[in-house]
C-alpha positions, 0 to 999 in steps of 0.5 A: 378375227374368229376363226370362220368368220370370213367363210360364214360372212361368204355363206351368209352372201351366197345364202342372199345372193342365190335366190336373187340370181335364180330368179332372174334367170328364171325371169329369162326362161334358164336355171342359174346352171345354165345361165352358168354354162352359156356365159362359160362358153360364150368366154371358152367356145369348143368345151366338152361337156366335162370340162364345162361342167368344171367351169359350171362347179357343177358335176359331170351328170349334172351338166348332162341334164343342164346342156339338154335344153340348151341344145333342144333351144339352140342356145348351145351346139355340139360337134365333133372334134376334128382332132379326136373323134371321141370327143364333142365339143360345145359352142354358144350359138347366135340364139344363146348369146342373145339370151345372154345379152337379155340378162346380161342387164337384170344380172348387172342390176343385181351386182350392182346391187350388191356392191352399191356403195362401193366405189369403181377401184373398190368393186374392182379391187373386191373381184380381184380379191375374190379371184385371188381367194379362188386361185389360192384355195386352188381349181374348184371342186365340182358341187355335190349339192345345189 
């Protein structure tokens, strides 16, 4: 195996993948961002914006401008945290997970389509692998770029 190999076999998949992705969520009336950002929320309810802005892999000011039209929509709510007035807490609402259950069948068609061929323990295993490849490279760096 050539030294990058693997990291360009996986730029070549997220070079394919991105725009595929991007338009179905477009095709739902949300970026992938925020697409990103309500499914981390519908997993961890009660994030501050910073911290989903880490789960998203997209910076802090970058979040800022994702979680306005969520809010505006009523996808997404803020509140204050009970523990400690200086922080707003962000929960997916009613509306937000129903957008989520929209796409969720156009974002599972596209992973299927990129697994097609593989058996049920292969795509499990392929997740786990990527999952251990993330944990072993350590927390993700928010993006600088998109």
């Amino acid at each position: 195996m050539q030294p990058g190999s693997l990291i360009y076999a996986l730029k070549q998949l997220e070079t394919i993948l991105r725009p595929r992705f991007t338009r179905v969520c477009v095709d739902h009336g949300l970026t992938a961002t925020q697409f990103t950002a309500l499914t981390v929320l519908s997993r961890r309810p009660g994030l501050t914006s910073s911290e989903l802005a880490r789960r998203s892999f997209v910076t802090a000011q970058s979040m800022a401008g994702t979680l306005e039209p969520l809010l505006e929509r009523r996808l997404v709510s803020r509140a204050q945290d009970p523990g400690h007035a200086r922080r707003m807490l962000l929960t997916l609402t009613a509306s937000g997970e129903a957008v989520i259950q929209e796409a969720g069948p156009d974002v599972l068609e596209l992973e299927d389509s990129m697994v097609d061929g593989l058996s049920r323990e292969e795509r499990v295993q392929f997740e786990e692998l990527l999952r251990h490849c993330r944990r072993a490279l350590g927390e993700a760096e928010p993006a600088t770029v998109s």
